[in-house]
C-alpha positions in Angstrom: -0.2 -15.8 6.1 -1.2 -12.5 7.3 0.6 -10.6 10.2 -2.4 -9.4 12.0 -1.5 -6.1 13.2 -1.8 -4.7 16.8 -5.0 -2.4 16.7 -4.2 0.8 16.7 -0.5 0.9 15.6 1.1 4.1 14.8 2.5 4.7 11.5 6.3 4.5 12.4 5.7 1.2 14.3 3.3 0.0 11.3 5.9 1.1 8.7 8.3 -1.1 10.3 6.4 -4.0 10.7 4.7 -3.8 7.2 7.2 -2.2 4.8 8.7 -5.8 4.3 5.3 -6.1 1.8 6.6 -3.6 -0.4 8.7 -5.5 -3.3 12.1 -4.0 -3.4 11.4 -3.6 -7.2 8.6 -1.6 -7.1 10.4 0.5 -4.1 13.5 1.3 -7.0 11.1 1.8 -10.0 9.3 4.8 -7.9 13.1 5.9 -7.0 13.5 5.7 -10.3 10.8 8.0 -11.6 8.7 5.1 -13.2 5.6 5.3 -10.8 3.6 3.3 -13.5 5.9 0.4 -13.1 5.8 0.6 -9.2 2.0 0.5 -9.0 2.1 -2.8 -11.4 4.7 -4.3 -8.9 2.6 -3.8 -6.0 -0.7 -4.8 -7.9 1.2 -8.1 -8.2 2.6 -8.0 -4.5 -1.5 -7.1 -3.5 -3.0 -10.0 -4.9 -0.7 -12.6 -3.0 -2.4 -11.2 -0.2 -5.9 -11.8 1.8 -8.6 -9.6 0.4 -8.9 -7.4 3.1 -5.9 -8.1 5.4 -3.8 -5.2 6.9 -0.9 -6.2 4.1 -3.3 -6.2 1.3 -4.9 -2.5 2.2 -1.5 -1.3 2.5 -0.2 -2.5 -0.7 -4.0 -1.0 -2.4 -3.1 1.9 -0.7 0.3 2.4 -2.0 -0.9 1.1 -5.3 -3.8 3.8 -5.6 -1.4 6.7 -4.3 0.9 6.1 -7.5 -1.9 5.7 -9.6 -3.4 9.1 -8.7 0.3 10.3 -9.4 0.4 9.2 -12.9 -3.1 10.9 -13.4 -5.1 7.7 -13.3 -7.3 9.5 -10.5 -10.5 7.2 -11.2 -8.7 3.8 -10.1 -6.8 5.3 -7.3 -9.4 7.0 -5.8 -11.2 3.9 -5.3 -8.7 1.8 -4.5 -7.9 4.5 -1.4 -11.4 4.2 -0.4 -11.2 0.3 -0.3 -8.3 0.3 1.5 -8.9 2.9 3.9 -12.2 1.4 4.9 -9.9 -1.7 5.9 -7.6 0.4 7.4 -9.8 2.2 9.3 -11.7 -1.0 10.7 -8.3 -2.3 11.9 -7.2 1.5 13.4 -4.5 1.6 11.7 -2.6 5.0 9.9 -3.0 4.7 6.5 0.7 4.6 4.8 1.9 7.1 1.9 4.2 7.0 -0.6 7.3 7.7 1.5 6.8 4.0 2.1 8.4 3.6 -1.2 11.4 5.8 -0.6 
């Protein structure tokens, strides 16, 4: 079930109330160095989610960031655009990788 966000949330009052989406897995395998690994884990996490929910552009957007960061620029580019178009709609910050730390 999707936790509808308040529109217009900042980014440290949407990290808190989001960052429970991010698997702890994924969270230690970017720790780790393995950003390949992370993006997988939060593909999975995404597609438990709503197509186009707040949790599910946050976890594309997280997912796309690491893919750009392992050089994969084609798939993350687009999966920032599809997520920040959700994002945006909702007025919400868009989230970065220090999410994962």
């Amino acid at each position: 079930m999707p936790l509808l966000p308040d529109a217009g949330l900042p980014g440290d009052a949407l990290r808190n109330r989001f960052s429970i989406l991010v698997p702890s897995a994924a969270r230690a395998a970017y720790q780790g160095g393995d950003e390949r690994r992370a993006a997988t884990l939060l593909h999975r996490a995404r597609l438990l989610q709503v197509p186009g929910s707040a949790e599910w552009a946050i976890l594309e957007r997280l997912e796309g960031l690491l893919w750009i960061a392992v050089q994969r620029e084609v798939e993350g580019t687009f999966a920032l655009d599809r997520a920040d178009r959700v994002l945006d709609a909702l007025k919400l910050e868009y989230p970065g990788l220090e999410w994962l730390e």
